[in-house]
N, C-alpha and C positions, 0 to 999 in steps of 0.2 A: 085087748089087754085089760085084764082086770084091775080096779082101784084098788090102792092101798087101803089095809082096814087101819082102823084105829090103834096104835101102841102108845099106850101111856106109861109113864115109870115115875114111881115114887122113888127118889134119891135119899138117904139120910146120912149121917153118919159113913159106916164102912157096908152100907147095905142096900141093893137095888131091887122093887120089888115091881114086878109090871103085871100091867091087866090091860084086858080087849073091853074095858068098859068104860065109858064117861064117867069120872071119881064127879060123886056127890057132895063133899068138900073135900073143905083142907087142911090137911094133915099139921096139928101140933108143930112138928119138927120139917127140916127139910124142906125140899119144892120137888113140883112136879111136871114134868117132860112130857108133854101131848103131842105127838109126833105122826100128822097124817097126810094124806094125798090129797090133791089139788080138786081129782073129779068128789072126796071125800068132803071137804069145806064147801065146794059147790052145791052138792045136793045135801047138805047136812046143815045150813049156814046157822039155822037156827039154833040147831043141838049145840053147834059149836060158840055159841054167842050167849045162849044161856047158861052154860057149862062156865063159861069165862067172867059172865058175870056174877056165879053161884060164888066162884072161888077168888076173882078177884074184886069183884063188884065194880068190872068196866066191863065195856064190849068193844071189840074192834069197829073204827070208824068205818063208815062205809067207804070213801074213797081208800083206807088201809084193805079193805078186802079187796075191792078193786085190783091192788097193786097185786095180790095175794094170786088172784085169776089169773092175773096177764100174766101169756109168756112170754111175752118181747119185751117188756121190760125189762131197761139195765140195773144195775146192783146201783142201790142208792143206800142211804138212810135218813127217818123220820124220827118224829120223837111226838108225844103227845107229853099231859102231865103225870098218866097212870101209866104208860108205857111205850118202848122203843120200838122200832121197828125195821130191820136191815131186812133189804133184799141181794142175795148172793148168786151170780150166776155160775155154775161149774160144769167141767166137762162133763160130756155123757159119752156116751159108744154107739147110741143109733139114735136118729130123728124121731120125736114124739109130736103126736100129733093131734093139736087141742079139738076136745070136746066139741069147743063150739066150731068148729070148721074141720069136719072128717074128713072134707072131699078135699082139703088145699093138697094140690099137688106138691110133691119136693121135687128139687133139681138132685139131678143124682151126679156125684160129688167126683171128680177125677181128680188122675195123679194118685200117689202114693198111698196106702193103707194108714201112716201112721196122719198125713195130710185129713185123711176121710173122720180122724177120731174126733178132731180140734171142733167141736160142736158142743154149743152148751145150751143150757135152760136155768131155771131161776126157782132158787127155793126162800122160799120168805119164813122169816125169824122174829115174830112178837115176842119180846122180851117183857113179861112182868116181876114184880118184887120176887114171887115165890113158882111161878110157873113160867112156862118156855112152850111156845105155839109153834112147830114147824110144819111148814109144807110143803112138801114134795112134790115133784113131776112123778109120773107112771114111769113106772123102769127104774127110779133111780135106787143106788146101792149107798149110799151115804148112809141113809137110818140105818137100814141092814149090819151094814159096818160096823158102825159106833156101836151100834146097840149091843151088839155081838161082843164087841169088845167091852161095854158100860158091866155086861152081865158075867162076864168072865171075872172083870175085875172084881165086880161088885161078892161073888164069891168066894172071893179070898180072906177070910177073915181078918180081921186083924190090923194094927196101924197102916202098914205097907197100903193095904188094900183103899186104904180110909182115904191116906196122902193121891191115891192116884185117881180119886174121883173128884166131879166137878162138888163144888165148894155153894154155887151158885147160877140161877137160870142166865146169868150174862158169860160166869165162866164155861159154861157148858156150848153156851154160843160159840163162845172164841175157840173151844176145841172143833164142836162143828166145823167152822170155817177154816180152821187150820189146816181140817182133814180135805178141805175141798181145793185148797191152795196146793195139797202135798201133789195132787193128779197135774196141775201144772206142770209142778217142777218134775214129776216122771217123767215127761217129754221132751226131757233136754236133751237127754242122751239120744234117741231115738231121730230127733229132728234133726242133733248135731250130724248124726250117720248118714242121714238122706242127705242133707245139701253138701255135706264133704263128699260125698260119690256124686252129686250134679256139678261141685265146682271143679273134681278132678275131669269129669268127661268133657267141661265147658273150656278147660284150658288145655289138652291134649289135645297137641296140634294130629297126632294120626285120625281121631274120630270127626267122624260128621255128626253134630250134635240137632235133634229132631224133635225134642222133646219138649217144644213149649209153649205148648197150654199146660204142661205140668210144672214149670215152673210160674208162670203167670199165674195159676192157680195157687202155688206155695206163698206168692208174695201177697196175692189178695186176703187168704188166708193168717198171715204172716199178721199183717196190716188190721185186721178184724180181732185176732186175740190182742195187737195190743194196744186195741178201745174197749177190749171188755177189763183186762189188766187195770187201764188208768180208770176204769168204771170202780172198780172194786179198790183199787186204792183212796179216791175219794171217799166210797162212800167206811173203810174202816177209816180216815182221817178224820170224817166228822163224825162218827161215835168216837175215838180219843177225846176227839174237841169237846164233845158231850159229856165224854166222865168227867174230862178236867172242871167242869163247872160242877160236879156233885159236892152237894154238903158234907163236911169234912164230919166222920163220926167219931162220938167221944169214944168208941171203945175200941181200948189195944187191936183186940183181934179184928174186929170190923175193919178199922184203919190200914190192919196189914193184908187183908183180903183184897181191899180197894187198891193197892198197891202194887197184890201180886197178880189184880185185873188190867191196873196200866200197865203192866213187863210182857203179860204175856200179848195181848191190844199190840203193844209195838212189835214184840217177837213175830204178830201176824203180818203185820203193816210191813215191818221185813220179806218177811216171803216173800208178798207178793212184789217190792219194791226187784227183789231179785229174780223174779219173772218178767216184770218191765224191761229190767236191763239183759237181761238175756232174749229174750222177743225183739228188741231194739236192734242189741248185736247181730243177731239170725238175718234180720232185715239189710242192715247195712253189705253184712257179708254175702248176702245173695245177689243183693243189688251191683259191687263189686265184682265179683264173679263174673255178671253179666256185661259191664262192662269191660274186663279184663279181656272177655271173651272176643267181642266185636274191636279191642283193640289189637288182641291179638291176629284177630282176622285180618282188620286192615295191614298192619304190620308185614303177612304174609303175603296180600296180594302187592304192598310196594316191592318185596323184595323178588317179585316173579316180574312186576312193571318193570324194573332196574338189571332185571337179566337178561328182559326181551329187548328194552334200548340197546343195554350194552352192546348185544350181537347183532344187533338193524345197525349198530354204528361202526362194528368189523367189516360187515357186508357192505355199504354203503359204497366205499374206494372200490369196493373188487365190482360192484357192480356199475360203478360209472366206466371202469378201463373196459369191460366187456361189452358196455352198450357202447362205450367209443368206438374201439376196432368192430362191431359189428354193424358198420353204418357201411352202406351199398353203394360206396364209392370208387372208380376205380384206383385212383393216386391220391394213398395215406401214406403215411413214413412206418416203415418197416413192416408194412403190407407183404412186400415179395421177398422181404429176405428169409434167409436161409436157418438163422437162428431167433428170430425176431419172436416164436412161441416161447421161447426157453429163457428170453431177457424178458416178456410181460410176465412170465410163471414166474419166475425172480423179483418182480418188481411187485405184484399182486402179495407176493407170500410174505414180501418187507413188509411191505404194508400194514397187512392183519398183524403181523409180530409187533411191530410197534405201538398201533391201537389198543391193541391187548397188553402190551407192557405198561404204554398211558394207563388204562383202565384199573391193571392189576397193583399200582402203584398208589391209587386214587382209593382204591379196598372199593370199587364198582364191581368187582367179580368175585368179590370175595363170599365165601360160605354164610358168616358170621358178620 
């Protein structure tokens, strides 16, 4: 798979204007969005470190690049004194597979297709004053996205158009990340539909239920999104925690920007808070399910245990008068008479009738 190239975007006003080149400074107005690939910052570190400190006159620390490479890394965040640094991880739709390690095999993923999608990777977000450093995994659609969408807007002339672009490289974060929160929350409906047809199979009592390594598999999975969930809640909890300590600015509109970056910060911090609790619920209900299941089981083998006593204990009388008269003797009582089969068939048939009235009486034979 090929790396992503370089897209950069100058933001201003109602106007978005991008180039495939390293900008040599920094534009008057507005900030600007450097948006590239992972194998791109690897083999470029330097373009990308001079470039950063042309325009902001910092460079990424090296342990922030570090983080920048790793894919296994969870979504956290840092902060320096020149700039922030969130790592985000979001869903993807196929296994990527880093640079330094071609040959690491994958385990190949059972159970359901929507099960197979729940896989993430990690894009990292250098926030500075007037620039926005993102980096992507190979394959991902996020930049794509946005950008598609940044350049449509950006388009539109006009106020409308102005209102609907980022303001700021941290507002522009928050919509990023928003967009990466929205792929969670897609999955609710879809996850809801798979485990409601495993709980319906798992509690019909007609079906033999077979399936599970796929659900063991749902719950492992289950369990894994939501450590990456309270990963990404922490770490936008501590940028909140971060702006609340920013220096309060003397001017109106700065002040209401910083403002409308804390509403939207919690508007994200919501999302995903409603991804946690939906992950949470999925879990409990599967788990429920499960048990539901092996209670209904048992349930069904006492009531089969309780049909086969009841009828070992109809039998029981009928089978001690039968072993009695068949004993090889030759003087029993009512051995040679003449009616003596027709009084123990009488006596045999009270018998179970009454058992069976005990029993029926007791709800021992009953259906329900």
């Amino acid at each position: 798979m090929s790396a992503i190239p370089l897209r950069a975007f100058h933001i201003v006003a109602s106007q978005v204007n991008e180039s495939a080149l390293w900008p040599q400074q920094l534009p008057e107005q507005g900030f600007i969005w450097l948006a590239i690939g992972r194998a791109v910052l690897q083999e470029q570190l330097d373009e990308v470190q001079a470039t950063l400190q042309r325009l902001c006159g910092q460079q990424l620390v090296d342990l922030h690049v570090s983080d920048l490479l790793n894919l296994q890394l969870p979504s956290h965040y840092d902060y320096t004194s020149q700039y922030d640094l969130l790592v985000f991880r979001r869903l993807t739709t196929a296994r990527v597979v880093s640079d330094a390690h071609p040959a690491t095999p994958t385990k190949k993923a059972r159970g359901p297709v929507i099960l197979r999608r729940i896989d993430t990777h990690p894009v990292g977000l250098a926030i500075f004053d007037r620039v926005l450093l993102s980096v992507h995994p190979e394959g991902d659609t996020v930049r794509e996205s946005y950008a598609a969408r940044l350049l449509e807007v950006g388009s539109q002339a006009g106020r409308t158009a102005s209102a609907k672009l980022p303001t700021s490289p941290a507002d522009l974060m928050l919509r990023l990340v928003n967009l990466m929160v929205d792929g969670y929350l897609d999955l609710r409906r879809e996850l809801n539909r798979q485990l409601d047809h495993w709980q319906a199979e798992l509690l019909n009592p007609g079906t033999r239920f077979s399936n599970w390594s796929a659900v063991l598999d749902a719950r492992i999975t289950l369990h894994r999104l939501d450590e990456v969930c309270e990963d990404q809640r922490s770490a936008i909890q501590d940028w909140i925690d971060a702006l609340e300590t920013w220096p309060d600015d003397p001017s109106p509109a700065l002040q209401r920007e910083r403002e409308l970056l804390k509403v939207r910060s919690r508007d994200v911090l919501e999302h995903i808070e409603r991804v946690v609790r939906h992950v949470q619920r999925l879990e409990h209900s599967t788990e429920a399910a499960v048990q539901m299941h092996f209670s209904a089981q048992s349930h069904r083998t006492n009531e089969i245990m309780r049909t086969l006593t009841a009828l070992t204990a109809v039998f029981l009388p009928l089978n001690f008068i039968t072993g009695f008269f068949g004993m090889n003797f030759e003087f029993m009582p009512a051995i040679h008479a003449s009616n003596g089969l027709w009084w123990v068939i009488g006596l045999m048939a009270g018998l179970a009738s009454l058992v069976i009235g005990v029993f029926w009486r007791k709800r021992y034979l009953a259906s329900r």
